[in-house]
N, C-alpha and C positions, 0 to 999 in steps of 0.2 A: 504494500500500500504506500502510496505518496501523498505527502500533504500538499495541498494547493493554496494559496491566497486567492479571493476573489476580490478587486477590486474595482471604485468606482472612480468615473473621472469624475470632476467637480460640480460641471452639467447634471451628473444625477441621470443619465441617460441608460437606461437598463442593457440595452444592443452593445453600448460602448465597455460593457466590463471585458476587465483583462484578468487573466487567468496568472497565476506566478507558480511553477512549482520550487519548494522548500527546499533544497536537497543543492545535493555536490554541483560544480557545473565543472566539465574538462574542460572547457577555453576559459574559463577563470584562474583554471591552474596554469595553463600553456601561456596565456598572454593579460593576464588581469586587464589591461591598456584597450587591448582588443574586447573585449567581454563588456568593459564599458562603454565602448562606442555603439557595439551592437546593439547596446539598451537607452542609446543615448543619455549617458551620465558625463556628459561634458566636464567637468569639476572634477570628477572622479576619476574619468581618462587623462587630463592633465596632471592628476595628483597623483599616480599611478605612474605616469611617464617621469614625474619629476623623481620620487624616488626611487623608480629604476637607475635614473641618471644618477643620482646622488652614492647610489650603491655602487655603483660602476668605477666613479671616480674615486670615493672612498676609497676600494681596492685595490685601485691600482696608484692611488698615492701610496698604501701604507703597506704594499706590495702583499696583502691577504685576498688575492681573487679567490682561492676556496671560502674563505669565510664569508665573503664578500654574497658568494652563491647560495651558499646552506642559505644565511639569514633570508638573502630573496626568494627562493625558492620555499621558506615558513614562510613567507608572507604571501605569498603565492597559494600555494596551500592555505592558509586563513582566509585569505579571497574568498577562495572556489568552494569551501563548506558552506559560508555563509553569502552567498550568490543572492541565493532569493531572496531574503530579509535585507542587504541591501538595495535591490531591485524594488521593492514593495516601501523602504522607508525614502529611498526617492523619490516615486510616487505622492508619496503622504506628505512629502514635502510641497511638492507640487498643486496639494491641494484636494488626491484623491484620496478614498477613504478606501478602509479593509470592513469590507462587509460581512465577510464569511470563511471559515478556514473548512476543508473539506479534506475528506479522507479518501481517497479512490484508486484503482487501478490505474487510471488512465487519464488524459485530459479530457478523451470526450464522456466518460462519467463524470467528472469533476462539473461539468459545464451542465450536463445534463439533472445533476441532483441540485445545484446551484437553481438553473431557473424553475426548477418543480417544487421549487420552495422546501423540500424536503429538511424535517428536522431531525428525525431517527430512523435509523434503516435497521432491523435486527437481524443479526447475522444466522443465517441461514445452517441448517445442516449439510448442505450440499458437498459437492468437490470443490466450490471456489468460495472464497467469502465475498460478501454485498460492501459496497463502499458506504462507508460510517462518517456522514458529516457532524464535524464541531462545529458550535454556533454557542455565542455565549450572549449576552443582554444585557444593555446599557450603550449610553455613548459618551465617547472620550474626542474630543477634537484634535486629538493628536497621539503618537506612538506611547508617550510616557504618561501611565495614568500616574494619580494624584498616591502618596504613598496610604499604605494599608490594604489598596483595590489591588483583586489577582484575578488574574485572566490565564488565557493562554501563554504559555512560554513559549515563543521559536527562538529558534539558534544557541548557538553555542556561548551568548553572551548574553542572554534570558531577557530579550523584548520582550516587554511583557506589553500585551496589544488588549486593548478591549475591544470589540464590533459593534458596530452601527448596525440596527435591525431594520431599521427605516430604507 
């Protein structure tokens, strides 16, 4: 199962949500620089390039190009686990909201329990399991709720998100 974000643009336009899967991305590990363009995070693709550069020179002033590597190559790696949560807290930036976190095999289940409103799927005895959406209640205008409130935890750095049900 993958966890998906559903997201709206500021419009509030229901056709216009964008789907985010949670999870690893390989071009965030290969190119962080690249991975941000594709999602267009301008800021992020500069700031990306710039401390690639900064690593680069680093090591070959202080003549440590392996070390130089390991450390970019962990940060590379911390990119690429946390892909979706920065791709979805840009958004949020932007002014979209996180409506819904969904549990599904796939992206078109993910899209498809999203617009059928679906709050609970119970899992089946069968040979495959049913996609199990989270949906939690309340709204926060933004990624950091107020302290005490818990919601959802994604990533490896514990966003903790509340949903807009509206």
């Amino acid at each position: 199962m993958k966890t998906y974000l559903a997201i709206e643009p500021p419009n509030g336009e229901p056709e216009d949500t964008r789907f985010v899967r949670d999870g690893f991305s390989f071009l965030a590990l290969v190119s962080p620089v690249l991975f941000a363009l594709r999602y267009r995070l301008w800021l992020s693709a500069a700031g990306f390039a710039v401390l690639a550069l900064a690593l680069t020179v680093l090591g070959q002033m202080t003549d440590r190009q392996g070390t130089a590597f390991v450390i970019g190559l962990l940060f590379n790696l911390g990119i690429a686990l946390e892909a979706g949560v920065i791709v979805a807290f840009a958004r949020e930036r932007a002014g979209w909201r996180t409506v819904n976190i969904l549990l599904a095999p796939d992206l078109d289940s993910a899209e498809a329990m999203h617009f059928a409103g679906i709050e609970a799927s119970p899992i089946s005895s069968g040979d495959s399991p049913q996609p199990i959406p989270v949906r939690s209640t309340g709204a926060v205008p933004h990624a950091f709720p107020p302290r005490g409130e818990t919601g959802p935890i994604l990533g490896l750095f514990g966003l903790n998100r509340r949903l807009d049900r509206s």
